[in-house]
C-alpha positions as CSV (number, residue, x, y, z in Angstrom):
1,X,-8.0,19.4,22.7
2,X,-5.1,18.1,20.8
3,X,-2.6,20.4,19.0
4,X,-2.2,19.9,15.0
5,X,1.2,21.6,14.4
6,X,2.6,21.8,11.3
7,X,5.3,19.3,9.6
8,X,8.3,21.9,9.0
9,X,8.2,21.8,13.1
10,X,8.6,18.8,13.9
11,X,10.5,17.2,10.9
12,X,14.1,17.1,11.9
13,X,12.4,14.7,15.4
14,X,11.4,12.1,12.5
15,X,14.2,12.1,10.5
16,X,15.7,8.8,8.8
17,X,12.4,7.0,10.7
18,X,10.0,5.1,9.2
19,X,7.0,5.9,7.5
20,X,3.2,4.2,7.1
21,X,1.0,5.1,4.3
22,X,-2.9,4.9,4.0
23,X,-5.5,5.4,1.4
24,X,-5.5,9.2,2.1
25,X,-2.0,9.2,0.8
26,X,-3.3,7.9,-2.3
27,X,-6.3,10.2,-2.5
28,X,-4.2,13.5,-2.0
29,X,-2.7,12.6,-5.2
30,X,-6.2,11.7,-6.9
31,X,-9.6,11.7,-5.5
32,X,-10.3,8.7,-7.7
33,X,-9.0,6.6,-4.9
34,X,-11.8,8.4,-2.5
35,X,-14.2,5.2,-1.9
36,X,-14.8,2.8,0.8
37,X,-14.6,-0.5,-1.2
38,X,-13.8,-1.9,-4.5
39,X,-16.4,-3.9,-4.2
40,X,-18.7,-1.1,-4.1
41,X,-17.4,0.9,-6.5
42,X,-17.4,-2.4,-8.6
43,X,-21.1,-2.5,-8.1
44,X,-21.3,0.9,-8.7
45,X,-19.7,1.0,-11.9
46,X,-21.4,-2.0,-13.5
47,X,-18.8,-4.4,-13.7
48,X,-20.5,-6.9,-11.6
49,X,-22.6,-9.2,-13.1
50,X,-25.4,-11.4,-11.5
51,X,-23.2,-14.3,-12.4
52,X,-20.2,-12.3,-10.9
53,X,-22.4,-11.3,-7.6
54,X,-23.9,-14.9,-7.1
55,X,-20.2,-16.0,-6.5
56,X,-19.6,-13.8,-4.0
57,X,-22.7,-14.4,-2.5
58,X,-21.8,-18.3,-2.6
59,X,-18.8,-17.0,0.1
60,X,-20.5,-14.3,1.8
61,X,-17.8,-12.1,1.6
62,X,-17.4,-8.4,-0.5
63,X,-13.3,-9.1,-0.7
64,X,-12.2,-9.6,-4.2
65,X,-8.7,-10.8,-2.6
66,X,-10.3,-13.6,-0.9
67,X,-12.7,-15.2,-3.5
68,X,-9.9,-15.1,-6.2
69,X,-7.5,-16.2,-4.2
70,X,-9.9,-19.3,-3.5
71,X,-11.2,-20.0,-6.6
72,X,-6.9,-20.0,-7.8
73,X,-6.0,-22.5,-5.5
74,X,-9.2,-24.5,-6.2
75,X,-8.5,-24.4,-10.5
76,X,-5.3,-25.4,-9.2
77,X,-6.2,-28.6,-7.5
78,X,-8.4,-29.5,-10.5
79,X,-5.4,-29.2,-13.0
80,X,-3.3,-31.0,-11.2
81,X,-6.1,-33.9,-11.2
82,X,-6.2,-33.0,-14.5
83,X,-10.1,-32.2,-14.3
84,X,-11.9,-30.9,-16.9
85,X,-12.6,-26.7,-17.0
86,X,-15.3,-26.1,-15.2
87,X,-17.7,-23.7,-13.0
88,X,-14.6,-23.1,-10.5
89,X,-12.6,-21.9,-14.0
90,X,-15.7,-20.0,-15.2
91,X,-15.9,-18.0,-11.8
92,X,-12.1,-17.3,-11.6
93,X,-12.5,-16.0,-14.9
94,X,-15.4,-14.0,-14.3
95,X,-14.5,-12.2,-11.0
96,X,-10.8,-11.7,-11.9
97,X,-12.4,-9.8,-15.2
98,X,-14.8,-8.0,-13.1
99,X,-11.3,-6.6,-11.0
100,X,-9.3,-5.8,-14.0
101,X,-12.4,-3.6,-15.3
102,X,-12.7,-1.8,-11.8
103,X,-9.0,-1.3,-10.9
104,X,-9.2,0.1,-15.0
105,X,-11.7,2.6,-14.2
106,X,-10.8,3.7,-10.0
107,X,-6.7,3.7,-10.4
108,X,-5.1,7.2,-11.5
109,X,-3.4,7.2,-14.7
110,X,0.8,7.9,-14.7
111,X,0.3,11.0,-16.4
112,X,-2.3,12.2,-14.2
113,X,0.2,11.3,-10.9
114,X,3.4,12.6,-12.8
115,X,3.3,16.0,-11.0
116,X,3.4,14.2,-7.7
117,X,5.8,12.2,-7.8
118,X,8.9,14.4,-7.2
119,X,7.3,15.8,-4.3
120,X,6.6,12.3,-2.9
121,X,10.0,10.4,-3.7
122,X,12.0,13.5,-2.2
123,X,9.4,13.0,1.0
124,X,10.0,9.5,1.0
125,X,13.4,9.6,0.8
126,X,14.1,11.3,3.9
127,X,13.1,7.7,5.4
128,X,14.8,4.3,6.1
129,X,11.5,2.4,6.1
130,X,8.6,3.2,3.7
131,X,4.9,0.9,4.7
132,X,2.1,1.3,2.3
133,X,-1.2,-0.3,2.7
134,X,-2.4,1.0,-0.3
135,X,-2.6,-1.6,-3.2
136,X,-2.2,1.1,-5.8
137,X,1.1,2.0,-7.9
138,X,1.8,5.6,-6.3
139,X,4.5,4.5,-4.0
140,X,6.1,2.5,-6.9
141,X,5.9,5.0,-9.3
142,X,7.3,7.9,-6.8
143,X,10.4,5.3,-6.3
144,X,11.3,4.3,-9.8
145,X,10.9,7.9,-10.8
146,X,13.5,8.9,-7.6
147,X,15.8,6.4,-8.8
148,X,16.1,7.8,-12.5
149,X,17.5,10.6,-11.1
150,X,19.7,8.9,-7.1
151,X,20.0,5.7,-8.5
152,X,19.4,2.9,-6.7
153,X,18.0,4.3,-3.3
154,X,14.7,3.4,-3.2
155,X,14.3,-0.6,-2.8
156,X,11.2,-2.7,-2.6
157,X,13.6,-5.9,-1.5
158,X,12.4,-8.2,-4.8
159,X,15.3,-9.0,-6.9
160,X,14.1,-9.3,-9.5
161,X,10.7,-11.1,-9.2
162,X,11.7,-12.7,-5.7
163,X,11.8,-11.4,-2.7
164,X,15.2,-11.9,-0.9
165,X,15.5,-13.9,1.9
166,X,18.3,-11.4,3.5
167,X,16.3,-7.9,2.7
168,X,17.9,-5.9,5.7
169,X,21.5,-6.5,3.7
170,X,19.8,-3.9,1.2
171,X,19.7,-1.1,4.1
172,X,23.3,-0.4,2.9
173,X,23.9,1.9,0.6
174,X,24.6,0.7,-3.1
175,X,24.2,2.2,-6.1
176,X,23.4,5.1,-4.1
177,X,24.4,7.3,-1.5
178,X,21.6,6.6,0.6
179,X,18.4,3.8,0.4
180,X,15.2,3.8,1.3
181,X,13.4,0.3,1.6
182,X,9.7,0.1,1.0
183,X,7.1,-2.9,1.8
184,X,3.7,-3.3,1.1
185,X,1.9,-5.5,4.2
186,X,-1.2,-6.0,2.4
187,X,0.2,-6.4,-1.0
188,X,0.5,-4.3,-4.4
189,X,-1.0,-4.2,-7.9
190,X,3.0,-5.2,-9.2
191,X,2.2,-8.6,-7.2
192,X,0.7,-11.9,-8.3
193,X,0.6,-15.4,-6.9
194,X,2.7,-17.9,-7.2
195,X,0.8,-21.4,-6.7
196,X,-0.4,-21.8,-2.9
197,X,1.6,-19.6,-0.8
198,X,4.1,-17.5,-3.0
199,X,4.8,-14.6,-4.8
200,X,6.4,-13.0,-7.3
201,X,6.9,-8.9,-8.2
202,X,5.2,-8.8,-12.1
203,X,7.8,-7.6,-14.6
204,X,6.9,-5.1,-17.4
205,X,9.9,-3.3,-17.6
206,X,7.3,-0.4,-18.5
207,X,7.2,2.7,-15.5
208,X,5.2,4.9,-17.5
209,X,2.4,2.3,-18.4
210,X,2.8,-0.1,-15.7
211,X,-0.9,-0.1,-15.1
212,X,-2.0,-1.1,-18.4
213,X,1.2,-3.9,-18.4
214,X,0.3,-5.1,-15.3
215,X,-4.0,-5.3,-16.2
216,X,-2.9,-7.1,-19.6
217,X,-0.7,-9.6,-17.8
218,X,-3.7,-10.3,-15.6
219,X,-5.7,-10.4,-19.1
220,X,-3.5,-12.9,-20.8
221,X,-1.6,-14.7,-18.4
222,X,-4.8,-15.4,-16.1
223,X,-2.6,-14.2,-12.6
224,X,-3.8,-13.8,-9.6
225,X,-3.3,-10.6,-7.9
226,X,-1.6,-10.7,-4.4
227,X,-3.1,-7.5,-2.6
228,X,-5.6,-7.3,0.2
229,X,-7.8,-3.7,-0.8
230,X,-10.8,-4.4,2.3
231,X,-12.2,-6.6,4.5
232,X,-12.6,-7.9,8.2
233,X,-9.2,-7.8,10.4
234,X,-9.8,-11.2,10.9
235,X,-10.1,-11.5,6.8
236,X,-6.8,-9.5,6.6
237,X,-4.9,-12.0,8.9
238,X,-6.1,-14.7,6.4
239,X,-4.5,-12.8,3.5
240,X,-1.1,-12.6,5.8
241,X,-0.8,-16.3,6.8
242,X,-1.6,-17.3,2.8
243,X,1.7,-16.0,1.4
244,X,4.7,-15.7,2.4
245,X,5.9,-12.1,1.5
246,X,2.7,-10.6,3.4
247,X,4.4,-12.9,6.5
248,X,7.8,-11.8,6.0
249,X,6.3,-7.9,5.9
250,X,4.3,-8.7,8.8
251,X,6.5,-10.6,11.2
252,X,9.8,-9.5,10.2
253,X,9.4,-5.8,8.9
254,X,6.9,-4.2,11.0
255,X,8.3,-5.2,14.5
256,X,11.8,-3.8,13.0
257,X,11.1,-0.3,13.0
258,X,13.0,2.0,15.3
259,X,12.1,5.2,18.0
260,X,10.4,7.1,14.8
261,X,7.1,6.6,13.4
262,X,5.4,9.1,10.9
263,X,1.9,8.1,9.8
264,X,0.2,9.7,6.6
265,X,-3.6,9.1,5.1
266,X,-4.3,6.2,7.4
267,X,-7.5,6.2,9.8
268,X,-6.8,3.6,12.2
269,X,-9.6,1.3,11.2
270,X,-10.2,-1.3,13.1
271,X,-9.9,-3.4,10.2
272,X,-6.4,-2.6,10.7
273,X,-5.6,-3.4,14.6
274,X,-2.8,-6.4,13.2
275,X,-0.8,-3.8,11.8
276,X,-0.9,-2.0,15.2
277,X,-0.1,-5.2,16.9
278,X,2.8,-5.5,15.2
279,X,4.3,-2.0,15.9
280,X,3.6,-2.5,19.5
281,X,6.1,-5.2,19.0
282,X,9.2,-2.6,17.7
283,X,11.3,0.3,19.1
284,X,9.0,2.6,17.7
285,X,8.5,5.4,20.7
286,X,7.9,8.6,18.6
287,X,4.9,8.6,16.5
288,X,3.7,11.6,14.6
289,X,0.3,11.0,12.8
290,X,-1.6,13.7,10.1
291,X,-4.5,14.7,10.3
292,X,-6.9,16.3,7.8
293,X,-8.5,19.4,9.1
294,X,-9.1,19.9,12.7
295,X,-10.6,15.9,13.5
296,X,-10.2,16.2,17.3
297,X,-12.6,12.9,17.0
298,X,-9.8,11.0,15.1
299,X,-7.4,12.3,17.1
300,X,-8.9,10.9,20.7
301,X,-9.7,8.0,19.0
302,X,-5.9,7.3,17.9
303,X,-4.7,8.6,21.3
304,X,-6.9,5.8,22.4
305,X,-6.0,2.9,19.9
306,X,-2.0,4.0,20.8
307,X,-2.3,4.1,24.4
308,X,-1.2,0.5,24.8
309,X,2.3,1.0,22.7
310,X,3.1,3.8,26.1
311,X,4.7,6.4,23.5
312,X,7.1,9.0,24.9
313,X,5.5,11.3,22.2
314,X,2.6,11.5,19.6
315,X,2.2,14.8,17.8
316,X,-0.6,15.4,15.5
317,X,0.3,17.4,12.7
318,X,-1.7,19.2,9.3
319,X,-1.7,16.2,6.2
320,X,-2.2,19.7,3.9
321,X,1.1,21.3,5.7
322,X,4.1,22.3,3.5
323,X,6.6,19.6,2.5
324,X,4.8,16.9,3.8
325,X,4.1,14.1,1.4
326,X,2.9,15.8,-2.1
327,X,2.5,19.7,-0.6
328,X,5.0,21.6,-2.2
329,X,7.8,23.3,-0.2
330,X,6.7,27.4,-0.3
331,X,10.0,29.5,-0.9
332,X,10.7,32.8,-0.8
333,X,12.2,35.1,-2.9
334,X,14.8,37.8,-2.1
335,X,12.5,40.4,-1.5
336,X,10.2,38.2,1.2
337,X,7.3,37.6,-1.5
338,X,5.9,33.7,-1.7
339,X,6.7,32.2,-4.9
């Protein structure tokens, strides 16, 4: 039976690390995130119209990533023919609606994540390396809040809109006395497209209601969101090769990280062996891994998925621990009493 310790003993071994976020991150700040798929919950709350499901059906796929990011590059062969608007318009139009709606309804509000945040950017910052799979604006919104009161420490490498060629120089500390960098391997709601195989951060210059900036520059300037929420590993590799800061993430970040891995809210789907791949790949030897309750399943199944990377250590610990992620540090007062 594995042990499930709990973070306050074993934080100091994982210092200055990395760290890898999954959707549980993201749902111990709001259940709201606590679905399987978009898709589904798309479905489920009625923003998917026959119209919208017959083109999904037409690419027998439930990834919203994927069919938008096709039907883009087709509407932008047909303007460059200069081709009249058409059913390929109509269905961009139609499914990228049917996302803004559902990522609307299913994504936690700023105010409603506010009371997180300090707890997560002061976890966060005790990090070299921040990974989130999560397409959602938790991470981002931890970091910008952080930097309002460190400065610049917390760095998502785009500068402003582009990502720079030479991110590692931004390990150094500037602005700052410390920095944290933070990538996003399967992309972000802050993304978009940027013709074929780019990208480019959205600017707002709006923290508080970057969710309703970033949904009306979908609305208005008809973008195409660069983020991968679901699919097939094999559908996920797709996403990777089509754009060049998922690539960059992938073959450059990832295989950087050194001896210390923490891992928070992620299951180790198979859906997700490339990103395991890729670690396999970096001086990562340490890995300590939540885990919610006492899931001894989950944990022989990671011991499994890990035994290939020959680890000097994995240590499981409790995702509901004190001072791990968003649990609040419990002090004491003079007298020995919990406040």
């Amino acid at each position: 039976m594995a042990e499930i310790v709990q973070w306050n003993d074993i934080k100091e071994e994982f210092h200055q690390g990395s760290l890898l976020l999954g959707n549980g991150s993201s749902i111990a700040v709001n259940n709201c995130f606590n679905y399987a798929s978009l898709f589904e919950e798309a479905v489920r709350l009625g923003h998917l119209t026959e119209n919208v499901q017959a083109v999904f059906d037409k690419f027998d796929v439930n990834d919203f990533e994927l069919v938008l990011r096709r039907l883009w590059q087709a509407k932008l062969v047909n303007e460059a023919l200069e081709l009249p608007r058409g059913e390929v318009e109509d269905a961009y139009e139609a499914v990228r609606q049917a996302l803004i709606s559902t990522v609307r309804d299913t994504h936690v509000s700023y105010d409603d994540a506010r009371d997180h945040l300090e707890l997560i950017y002061k976890f966060m910052q005790e990090f070299d390396f921040v990974i989130s799979l999560n397409y959602d604006l938790v991470v981002y919104w931890a970091a910008q809040y952080g930097n309002r009161t460190l400065g610049r420490w917390f760095k998502d490498c785009f500068q402003p809109s582009t990502f720079r060629s030479n991110w590692e120089d931004l390990r150094e500390n500037f602005g700052a006395t410390g920095a944290t960098l933070y990538f996003y391997p399967h992309g972000n709601l802050v993304l978009r497209r940027e013709g074929f195989s780019s990208e480019r951060k959205i600017q707002t210059g709006d923290c508080d209601n970057l969710l309703e900036a970033i949904l009306d520059k979908w609305q208005t300037d008809s973008l195409a969101p660069a983020f991968v929420c679901e699919g097939t590993e094999e559908n996920k590799r797709d996403a990777i090769s089509s754009c060049n800061y998922f690539e960059r993430v992938f073959f450059e970040v990832l295989p950087s990280l050194e001896d210390t891995l923490v891992v928070y809210g992620w299951g180790f789907g198979d859906q997700d062996k490339h990103i395991i791949e890729q670690i396999s790949k970096s001086s990562v030897k340490n890995i300590a891994v939540s885990i919610h309750g006492d899931d001894q399943v989950l944990c022989g199944n990671i011991e499994r998925k890990l035994a290939a990377l020959n680890l000097e250590k994995l240590i499981f610990f409790d995702s509901q621990s004190e001072g791990c992620w968003s649990n609040p540090v419990v002090e004491e007062n003079e007298e020995g009493v919990v406040a």
